[in-house]
Every structure is written in structure tokens, then in C-alpha cells.
mmCIF file of the N, C-alpha and C atoms, coordinates in Angstrom:
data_MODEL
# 
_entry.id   MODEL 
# 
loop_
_atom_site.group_PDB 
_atom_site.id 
_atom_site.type_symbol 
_atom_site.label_atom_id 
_atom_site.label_alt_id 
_atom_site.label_comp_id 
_atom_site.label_asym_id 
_atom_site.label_entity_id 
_atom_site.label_seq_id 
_atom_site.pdbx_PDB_ins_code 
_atom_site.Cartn_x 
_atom_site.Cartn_y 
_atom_site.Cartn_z 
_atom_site.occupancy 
_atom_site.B_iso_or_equiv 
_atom_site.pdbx_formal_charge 
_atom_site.auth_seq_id 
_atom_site.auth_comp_id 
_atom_site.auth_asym_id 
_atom_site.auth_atom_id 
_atom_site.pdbx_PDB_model_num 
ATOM 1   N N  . UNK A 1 1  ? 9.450  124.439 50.582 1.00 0.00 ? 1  UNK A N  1 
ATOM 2   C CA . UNK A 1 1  ? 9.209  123.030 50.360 1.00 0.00 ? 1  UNK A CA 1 
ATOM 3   C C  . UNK A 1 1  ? 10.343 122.180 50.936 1.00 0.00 ? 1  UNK A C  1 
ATOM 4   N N  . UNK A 1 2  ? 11.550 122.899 50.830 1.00 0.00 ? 2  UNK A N  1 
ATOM 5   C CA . UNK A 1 2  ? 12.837 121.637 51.464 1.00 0.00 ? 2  UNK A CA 1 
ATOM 6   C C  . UNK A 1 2  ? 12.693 122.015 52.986 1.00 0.00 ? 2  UNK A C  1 
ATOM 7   N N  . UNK A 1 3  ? 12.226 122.756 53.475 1.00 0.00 ? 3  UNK A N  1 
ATOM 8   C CA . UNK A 1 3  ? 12.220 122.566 54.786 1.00 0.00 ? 3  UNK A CA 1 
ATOM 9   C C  . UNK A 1 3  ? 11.250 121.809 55.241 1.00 0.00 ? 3  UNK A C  1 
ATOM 10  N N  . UNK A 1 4  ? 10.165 121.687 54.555 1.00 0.00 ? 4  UNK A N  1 
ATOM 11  C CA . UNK A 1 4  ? 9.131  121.061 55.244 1.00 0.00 ? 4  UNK A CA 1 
ATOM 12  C C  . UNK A 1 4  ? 9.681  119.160 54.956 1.00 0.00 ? 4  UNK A C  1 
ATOM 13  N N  . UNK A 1 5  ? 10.098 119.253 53.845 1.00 0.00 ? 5  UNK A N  1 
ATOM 14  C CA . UNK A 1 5  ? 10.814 117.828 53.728 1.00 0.00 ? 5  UNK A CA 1 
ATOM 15  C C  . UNK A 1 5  ? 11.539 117.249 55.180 1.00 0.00 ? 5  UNK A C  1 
ATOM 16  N N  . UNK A 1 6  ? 12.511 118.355 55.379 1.00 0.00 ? 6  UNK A N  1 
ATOM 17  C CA . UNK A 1 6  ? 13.772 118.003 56.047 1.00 0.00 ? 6  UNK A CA 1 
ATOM 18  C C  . UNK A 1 6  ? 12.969 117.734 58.062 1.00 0.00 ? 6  UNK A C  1 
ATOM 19  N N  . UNK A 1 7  ? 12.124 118.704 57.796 1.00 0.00 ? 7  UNK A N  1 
ATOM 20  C CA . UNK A 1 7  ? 11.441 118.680 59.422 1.00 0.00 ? 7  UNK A CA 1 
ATOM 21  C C  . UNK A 1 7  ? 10.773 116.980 59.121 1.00 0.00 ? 7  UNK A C  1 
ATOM 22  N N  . UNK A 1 8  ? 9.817  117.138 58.559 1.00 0.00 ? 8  UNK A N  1 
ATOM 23  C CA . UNK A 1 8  ? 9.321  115.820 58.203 1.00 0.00 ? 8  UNK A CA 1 
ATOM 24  C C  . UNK A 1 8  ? 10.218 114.665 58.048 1.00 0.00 ? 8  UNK A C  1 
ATOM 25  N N  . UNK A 1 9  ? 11.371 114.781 57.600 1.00 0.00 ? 9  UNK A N  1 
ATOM 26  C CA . UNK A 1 9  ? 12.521 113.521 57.808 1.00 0.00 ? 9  UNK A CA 1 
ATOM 27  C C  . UNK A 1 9  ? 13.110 113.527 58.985 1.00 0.00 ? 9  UNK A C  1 
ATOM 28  N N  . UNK A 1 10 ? 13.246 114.001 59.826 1.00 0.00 ? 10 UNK A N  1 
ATOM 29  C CA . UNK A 1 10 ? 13.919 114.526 61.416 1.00 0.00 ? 10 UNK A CA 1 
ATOM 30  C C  . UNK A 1 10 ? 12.961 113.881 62.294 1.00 0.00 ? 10 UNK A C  1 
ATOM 31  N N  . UNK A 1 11 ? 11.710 114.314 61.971 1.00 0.00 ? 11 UNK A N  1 
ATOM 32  C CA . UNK A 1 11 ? 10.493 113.927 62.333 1.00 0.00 ? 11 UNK A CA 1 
ATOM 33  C C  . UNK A 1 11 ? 10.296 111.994 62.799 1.00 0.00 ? 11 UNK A C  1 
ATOM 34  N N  . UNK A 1 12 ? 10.233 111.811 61.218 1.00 0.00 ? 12 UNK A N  1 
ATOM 35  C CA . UNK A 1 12 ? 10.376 110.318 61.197 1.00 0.00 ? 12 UNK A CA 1 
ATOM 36  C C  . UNK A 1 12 ? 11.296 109.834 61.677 1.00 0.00 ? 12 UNK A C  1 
ATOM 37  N N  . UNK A 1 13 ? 12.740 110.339 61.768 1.00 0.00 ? 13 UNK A N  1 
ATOM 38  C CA . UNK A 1 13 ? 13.907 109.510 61.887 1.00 0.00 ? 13 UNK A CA 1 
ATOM 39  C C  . UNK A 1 13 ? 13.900 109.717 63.748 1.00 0.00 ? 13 UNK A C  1 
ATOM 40  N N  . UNK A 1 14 ? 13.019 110.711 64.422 1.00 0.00 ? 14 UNK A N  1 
ATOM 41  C CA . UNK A 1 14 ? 12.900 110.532 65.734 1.00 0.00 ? 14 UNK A CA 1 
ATOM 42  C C  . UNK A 1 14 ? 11.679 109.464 66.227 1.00 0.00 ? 14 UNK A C  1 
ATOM 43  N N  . UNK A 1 15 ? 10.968 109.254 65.540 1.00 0.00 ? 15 UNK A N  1 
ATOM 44  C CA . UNK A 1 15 ? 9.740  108.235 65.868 1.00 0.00 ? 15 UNK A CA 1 
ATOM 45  C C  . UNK A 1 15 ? 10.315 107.097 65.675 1.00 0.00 ? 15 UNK A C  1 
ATOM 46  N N  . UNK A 1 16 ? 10.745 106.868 64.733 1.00 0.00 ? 16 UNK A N  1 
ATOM 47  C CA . UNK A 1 16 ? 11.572 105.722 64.150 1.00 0.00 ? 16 UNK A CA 1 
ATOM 48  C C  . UNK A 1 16 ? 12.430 105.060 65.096 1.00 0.00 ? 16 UNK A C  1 
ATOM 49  N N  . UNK A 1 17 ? 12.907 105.915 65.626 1.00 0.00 ? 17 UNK A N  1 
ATOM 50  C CA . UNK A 1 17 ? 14.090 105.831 66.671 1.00 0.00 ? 17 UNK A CA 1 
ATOM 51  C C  . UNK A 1 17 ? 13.397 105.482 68.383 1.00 0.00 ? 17 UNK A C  1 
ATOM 52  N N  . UNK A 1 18 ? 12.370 106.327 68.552 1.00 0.00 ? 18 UNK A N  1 
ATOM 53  C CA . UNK A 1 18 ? 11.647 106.038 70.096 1.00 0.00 ? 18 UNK A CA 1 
ATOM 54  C C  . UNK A 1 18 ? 11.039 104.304 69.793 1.00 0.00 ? 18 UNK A C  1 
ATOM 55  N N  . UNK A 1 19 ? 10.322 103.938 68.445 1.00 0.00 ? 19 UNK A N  1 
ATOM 56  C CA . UNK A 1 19 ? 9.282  103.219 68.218 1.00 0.00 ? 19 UNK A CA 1 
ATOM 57  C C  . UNK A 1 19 ? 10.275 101.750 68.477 1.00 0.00 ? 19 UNK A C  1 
ATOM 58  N N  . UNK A 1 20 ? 11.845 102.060 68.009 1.00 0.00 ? 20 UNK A N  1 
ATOM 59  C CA . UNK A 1 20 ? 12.689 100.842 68.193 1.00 0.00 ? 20 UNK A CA 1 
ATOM 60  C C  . UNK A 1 20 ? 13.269 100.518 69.319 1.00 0.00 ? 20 UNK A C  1 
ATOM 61  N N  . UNK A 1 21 ? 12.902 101.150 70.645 1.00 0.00 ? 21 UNK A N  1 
ATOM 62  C CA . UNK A 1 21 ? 13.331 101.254 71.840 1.00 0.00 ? 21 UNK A CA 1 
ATOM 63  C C  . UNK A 1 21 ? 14.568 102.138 71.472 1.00 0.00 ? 21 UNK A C  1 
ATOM 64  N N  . UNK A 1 22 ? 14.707 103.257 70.961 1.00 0.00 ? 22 UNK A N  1 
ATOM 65  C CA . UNK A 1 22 ? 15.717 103.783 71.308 1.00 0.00 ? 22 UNK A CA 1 
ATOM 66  C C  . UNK A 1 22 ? 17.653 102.970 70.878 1.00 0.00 ? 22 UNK A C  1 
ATOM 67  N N  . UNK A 1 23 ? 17.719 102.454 70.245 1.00 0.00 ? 23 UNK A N  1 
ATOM 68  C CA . UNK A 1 23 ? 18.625 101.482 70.228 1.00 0.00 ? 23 UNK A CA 1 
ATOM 69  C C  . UNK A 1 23 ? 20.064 102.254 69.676 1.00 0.00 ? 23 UNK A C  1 
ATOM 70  N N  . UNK A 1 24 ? 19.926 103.114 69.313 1.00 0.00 ? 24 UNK A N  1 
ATOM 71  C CA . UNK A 1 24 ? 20.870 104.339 69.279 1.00 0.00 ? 24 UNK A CA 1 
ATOM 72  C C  . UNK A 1 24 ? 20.966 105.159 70.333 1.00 0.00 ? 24 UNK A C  1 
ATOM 73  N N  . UNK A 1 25 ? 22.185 105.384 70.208 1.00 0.00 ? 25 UNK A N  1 
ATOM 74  C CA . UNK A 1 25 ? 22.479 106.545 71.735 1.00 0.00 ? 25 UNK A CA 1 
ATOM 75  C C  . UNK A 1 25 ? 21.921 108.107 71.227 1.00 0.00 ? 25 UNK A C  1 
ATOM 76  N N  . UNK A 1 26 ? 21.664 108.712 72.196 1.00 0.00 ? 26 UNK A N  1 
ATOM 77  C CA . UNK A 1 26 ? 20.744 109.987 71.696 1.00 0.00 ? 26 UNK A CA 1 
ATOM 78  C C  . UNK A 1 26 ? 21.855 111.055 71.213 1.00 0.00 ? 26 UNK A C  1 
ATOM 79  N N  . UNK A 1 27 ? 23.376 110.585 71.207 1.00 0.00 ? 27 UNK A N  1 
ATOM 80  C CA . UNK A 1 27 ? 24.396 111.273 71.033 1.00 0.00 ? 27 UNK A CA 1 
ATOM 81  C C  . UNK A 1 27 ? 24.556 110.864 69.421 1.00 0.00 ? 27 UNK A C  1 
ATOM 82  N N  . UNK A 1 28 ? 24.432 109.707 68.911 1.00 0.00 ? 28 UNK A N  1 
ATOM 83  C CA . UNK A 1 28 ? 24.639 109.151 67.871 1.00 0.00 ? 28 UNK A CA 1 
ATOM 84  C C  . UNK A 1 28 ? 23.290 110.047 66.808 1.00 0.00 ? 28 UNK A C  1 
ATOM 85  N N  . UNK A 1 29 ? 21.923 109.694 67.379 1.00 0.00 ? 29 UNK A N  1 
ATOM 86  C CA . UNK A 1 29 ? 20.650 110.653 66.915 1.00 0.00 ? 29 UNK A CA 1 
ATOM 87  C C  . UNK A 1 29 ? 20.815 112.645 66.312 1.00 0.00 ? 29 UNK A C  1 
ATOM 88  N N  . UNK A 1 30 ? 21.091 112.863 67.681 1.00 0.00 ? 30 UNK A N  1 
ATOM 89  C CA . UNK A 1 30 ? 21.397 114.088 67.560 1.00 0.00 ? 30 UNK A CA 1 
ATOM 90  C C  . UNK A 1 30 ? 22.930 114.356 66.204 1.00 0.00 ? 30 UNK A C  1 
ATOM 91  N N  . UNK A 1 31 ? 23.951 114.009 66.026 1.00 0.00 ? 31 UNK A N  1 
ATOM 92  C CA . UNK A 1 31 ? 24.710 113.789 65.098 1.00 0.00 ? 31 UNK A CA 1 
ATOM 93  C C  . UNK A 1 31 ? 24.470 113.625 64.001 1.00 0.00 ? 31 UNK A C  1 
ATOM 94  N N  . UNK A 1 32 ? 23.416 112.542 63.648 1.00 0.00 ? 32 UNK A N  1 
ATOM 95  C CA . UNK A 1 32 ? 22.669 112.622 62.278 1.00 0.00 ? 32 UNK A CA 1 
ATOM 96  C C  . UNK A 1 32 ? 21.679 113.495 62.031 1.00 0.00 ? 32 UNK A C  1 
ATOM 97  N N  . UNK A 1 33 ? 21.557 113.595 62.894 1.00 0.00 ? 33 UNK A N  1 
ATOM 98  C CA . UNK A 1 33 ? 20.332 115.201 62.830 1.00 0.00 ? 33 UNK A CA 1 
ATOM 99  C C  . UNK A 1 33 ? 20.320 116.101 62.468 1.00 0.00 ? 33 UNK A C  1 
ATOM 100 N N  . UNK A 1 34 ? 22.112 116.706 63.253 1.00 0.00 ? 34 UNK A N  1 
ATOM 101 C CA . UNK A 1 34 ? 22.603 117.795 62.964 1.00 0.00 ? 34 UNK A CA 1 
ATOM 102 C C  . UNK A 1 34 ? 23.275 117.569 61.178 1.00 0.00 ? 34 UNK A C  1 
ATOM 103 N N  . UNK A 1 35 ? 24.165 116.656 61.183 1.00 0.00 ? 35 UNK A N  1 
ATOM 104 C CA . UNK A 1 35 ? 24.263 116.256 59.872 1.00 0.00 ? 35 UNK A CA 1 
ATOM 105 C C  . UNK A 1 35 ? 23.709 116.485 58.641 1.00 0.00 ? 35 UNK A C  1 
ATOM 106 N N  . UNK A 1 36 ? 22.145 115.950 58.663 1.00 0.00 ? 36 UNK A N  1 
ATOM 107 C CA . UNK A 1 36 ? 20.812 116.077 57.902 1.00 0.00 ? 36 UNK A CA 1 
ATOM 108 C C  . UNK A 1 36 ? 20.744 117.393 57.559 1.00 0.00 ? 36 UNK A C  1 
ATOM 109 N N  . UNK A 1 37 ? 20.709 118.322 58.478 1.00 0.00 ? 37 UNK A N  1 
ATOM 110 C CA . UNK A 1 37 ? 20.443 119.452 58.560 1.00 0.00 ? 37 UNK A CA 1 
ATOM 111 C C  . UNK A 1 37 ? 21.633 120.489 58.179 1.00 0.00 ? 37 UNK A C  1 
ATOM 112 N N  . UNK A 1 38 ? 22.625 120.292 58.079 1.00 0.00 ? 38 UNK A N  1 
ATOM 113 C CA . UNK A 1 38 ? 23.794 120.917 57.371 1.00 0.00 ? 38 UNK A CA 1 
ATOM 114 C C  . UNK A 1 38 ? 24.793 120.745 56.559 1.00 0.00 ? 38 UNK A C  1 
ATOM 115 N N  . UNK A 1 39 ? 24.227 119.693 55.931 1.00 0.00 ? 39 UNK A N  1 
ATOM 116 C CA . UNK A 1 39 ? 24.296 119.145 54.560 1.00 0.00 ? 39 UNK A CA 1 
ATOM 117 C C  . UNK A 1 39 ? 24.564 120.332 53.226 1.00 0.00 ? 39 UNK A C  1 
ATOM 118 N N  . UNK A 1 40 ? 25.490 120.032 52.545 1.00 0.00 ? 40 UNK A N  1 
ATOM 119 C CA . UNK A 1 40 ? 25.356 121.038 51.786 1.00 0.00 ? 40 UNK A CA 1 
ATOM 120 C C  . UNK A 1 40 ? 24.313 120.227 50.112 1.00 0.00 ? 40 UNK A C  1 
ATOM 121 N N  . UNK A 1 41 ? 23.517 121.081 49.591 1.00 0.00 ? 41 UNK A N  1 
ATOM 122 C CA . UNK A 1 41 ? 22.620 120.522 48.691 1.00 0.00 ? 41 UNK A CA 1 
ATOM 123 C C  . UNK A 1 41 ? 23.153 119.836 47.818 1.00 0.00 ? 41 UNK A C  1 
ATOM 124 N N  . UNK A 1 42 ? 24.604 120.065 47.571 1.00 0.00 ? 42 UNK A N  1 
ATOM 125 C CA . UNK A 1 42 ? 25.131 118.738 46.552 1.00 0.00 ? 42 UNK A CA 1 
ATOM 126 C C  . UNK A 1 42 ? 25.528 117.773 47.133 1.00 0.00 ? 42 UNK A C  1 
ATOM 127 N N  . UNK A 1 43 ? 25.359 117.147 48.328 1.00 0.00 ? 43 UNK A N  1 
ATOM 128 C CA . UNK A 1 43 ? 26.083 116.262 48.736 1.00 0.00 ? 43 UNK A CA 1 
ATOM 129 C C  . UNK A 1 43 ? 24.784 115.166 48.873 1.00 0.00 ? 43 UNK A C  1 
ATOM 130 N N  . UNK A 1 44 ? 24.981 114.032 48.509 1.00 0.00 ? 44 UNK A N  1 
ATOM 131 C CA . UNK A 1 44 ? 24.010 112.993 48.812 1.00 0.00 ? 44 UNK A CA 1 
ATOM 132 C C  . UNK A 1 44 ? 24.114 112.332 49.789 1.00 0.00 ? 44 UNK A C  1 
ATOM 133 N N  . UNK A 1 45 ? 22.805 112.083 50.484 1.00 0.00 ? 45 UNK A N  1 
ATOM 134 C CA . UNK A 1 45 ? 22.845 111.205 51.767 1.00 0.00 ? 45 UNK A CA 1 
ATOM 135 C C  . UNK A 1 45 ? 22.415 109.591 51.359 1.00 0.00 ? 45 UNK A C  1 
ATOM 136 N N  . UNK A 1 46 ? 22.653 108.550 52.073 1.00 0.00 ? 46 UNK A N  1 
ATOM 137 C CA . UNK A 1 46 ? 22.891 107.564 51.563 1.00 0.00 ? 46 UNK A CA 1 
ATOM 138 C C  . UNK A 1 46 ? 22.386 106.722 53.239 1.00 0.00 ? 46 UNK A C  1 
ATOM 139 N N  . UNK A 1 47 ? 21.578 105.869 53.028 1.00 0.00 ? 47 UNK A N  1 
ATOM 140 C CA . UNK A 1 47 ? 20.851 105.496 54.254 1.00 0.00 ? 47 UNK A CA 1 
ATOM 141 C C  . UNK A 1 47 ? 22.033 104.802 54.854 1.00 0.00 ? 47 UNK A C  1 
ATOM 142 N N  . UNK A 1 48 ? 22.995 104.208 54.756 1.00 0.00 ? 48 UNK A N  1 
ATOM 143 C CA . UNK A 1 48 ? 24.355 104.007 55.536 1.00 0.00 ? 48 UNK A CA 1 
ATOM 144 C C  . UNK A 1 48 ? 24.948 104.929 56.375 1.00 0.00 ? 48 UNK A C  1 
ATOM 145 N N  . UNK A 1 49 ? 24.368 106.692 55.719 1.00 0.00 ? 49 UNK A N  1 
ATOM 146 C CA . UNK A 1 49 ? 25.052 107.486 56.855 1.00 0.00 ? 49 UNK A CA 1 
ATOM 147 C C  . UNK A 1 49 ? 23.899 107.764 58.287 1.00 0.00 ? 49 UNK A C  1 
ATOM 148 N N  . UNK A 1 50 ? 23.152 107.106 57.968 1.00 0.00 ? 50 UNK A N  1 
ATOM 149 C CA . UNK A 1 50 ? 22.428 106.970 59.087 1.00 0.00 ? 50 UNK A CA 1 
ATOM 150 C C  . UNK A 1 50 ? 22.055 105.742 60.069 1.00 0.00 ? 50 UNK A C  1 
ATOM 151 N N  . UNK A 1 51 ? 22.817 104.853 59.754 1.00 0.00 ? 51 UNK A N  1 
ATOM 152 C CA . UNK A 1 51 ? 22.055 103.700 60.487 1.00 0.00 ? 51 UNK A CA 1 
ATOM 153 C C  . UNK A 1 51 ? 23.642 102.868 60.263 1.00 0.00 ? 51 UNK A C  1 
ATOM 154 N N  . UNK A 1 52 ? 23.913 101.891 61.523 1.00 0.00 ? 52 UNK A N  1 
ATOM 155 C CA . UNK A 1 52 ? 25.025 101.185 61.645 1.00 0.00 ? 52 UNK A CA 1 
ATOM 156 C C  . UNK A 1 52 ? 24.729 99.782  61.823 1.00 0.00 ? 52 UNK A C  1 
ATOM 157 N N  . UNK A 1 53 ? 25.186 99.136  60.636 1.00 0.00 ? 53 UNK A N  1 
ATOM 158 C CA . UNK A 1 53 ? 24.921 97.834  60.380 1.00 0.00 ? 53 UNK A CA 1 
ATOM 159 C C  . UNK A 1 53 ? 25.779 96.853  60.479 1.00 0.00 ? 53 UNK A C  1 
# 
């Protein structure tokens, strides 16, 4: 079940990303990606570590 979450959030956060023209560098993308993905389960993600405002 957490994988199918985590593909499914990777998922979105790449559509998300093409659908806005891309407005992140694909270096910045890939970083949160990898991030997302090696996360340890106690650590909380917080939509600030993904997006620069």
C-alpha cells in the first residue's frame, strides 16, 4: 500500500510539474523525488520541502 501511495505521489508531482510549464529545473524535480523516496518513515514531509515560494 505505501508504495502504491508514493508512485502515485511522484506521479502527480511529475504532471503537476509538466502541466505548469515545467517551472522547476528538472535537477530541482529529480531531488525531491529522490528525497520523497528515501525518506525515512518518521520523518514528515511538509509541502515547503517541495515547492519554493
Amino acid at each position: 500500500m505505501k508504495n502504491e501511495f508514493i508512485i502515485s505521489g511522484l506521479l502527480g508531482m511529475i504532471q503537476d510539474w509538466l502541466a505548469q510549464g515545467m517551472i522547476y529545473t528538472p535537477h530541482f524535480i529529480s531531488t525531491k523525488a529522490y528525497e520523497l523516496l528515501h525518506q525515512k518513515d518518521s520523518e514528515k514531509v511538509d509541502v515547503s520541502d517541495f515547492f519554493v515560494i
